[in-house]
C-alpha positions, 0 to 999 in steps of 0.5 A, a space after each residue: 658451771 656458769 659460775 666457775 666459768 665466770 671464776 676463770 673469766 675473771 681472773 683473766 681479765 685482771 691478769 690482762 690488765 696487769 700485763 697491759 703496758 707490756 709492748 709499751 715497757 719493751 718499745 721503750 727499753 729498745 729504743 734505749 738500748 737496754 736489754 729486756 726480756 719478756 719476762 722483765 717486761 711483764 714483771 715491771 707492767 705487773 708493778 706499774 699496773 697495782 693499783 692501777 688497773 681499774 683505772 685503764 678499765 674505766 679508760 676501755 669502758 669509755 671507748 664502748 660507745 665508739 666501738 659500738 658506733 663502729 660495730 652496728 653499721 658493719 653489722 646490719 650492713 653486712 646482714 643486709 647485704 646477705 638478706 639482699 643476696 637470698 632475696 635479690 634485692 639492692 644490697 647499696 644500704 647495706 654497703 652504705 653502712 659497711 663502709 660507714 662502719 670502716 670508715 669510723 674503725 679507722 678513726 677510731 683504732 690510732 684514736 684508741 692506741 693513741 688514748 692507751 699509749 698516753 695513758 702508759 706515757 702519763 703513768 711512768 713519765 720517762 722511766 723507761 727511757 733514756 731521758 730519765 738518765 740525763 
């Protein structure tokens, strides 16, 4: 059972990784002007991506320490928070870490979107624009 979940699993992520550059391609085609349909626009990412993919892997898999940096604060602020409800103690450690953890998503979400957006922008320059025109 494990395994057949994990052959579904799989696949799905490559498929993911194949649709990434997706918005990327349509925010560029509309500030252009040109006309794309979603399916147009998943079809070019799916070219853009062959041979591509494990790449932009690699790129989210450098971002697991950040994220694990944003998610233990928020939640052993939160379970400290609780625990402090049910016992009735001083919850302020808990809320310390809480607001440590937010503090560093927002940090870290532009920070990620903006690393993802470059990598889309080094990959296919202005092909989808209207500079490569000129």
């Amino acid at each position: 059972m494990t395994l057949w979940g994990i052959l579904f699993i799989i696949p799905g992520i490559i498929k993911a990784y194949s649709y990434a550059l997706t918005p990327y391609i349509v925010k560029d085609m509309i500030d252009s002007n040109h006309e794309m349909t979603t399916t147009e626009a998943i079809n070019e990412s799916k070219k853009i991506m062959k041979g591509h993919k494990g790449e932009l892997f690699l790129l989210d898999l450098s971002f697991i320490g950040w994220a694990i940096l944003v998610f233990f604060p928020i939640y052993f602020g939160l379970i400290m928070i609780v625990m402090g409800a049910i016992i009735g103690t001083s919850d302020s450690a808990g809320m310390i870490l809480l607001i440590l953890g937010f503090v560093v998503s927002l940090w870290l979400a532009p920070y990620y979107r903006q690393t993802k957006a470059n990598y889309y922008r080094n990959l296919v320059s202005d092909k989808f624009t209207n500079k490569s025109e000129n």
